[in-house]
C-alpha angles and dihedrals in degrees: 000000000000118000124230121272122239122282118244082250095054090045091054088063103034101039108014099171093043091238102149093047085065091045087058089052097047088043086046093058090046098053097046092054108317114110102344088178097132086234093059086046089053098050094045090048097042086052091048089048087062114031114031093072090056087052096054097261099122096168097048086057105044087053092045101041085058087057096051097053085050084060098052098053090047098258115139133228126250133210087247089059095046085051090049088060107036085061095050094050090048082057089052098042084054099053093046105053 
């Protein structure tokens, strides 16, 4: 189950210019078409792995953390998995607007 995502107030501590909101715009649009180089999918997933959960997306970083891991034993990603976590970030955008 997804947790909840940070309250206005949370964010505003957290994230008071609202800088890794926009980084989940800008991953979002990579992930759905943007650079699709596996390099560029690694790196984006990698950065979600470790940071969304700080952030209070708990969601984004349990899916991507899993990927990640993937990765790192050599396993690939699959358009089913990049779906997985663009809708979980949609979900988290949305939340946090």
């Amino acid at each position: 189950m997804a947790e909840p995502a940070p309250s206005a107030a949370d964010l505003a501590l957290i994230d008071p210019d609202g800088h890794f909101r926009l980084r989940l715009l800008e991953d979002r649009r990579m992930l759905a078409g943007g650079d699709r180089s596996e390099a560029g999918l690694a790196a984006v997933i990698h950065r979600l792995a470790g940071a969304a959960g700080t952030f209070g997306y708990g969601e984004v970083g349990a899916i991507a953390l899993g990927l990640d891991d993937r990765l790192a034993e050599g396993g690939r990603i699959g358009a089913d998995d990049l779906a997985r976590l663009v809708a979980a970030l949609d979900r988290a955008i949305a939340r946090s607007a």
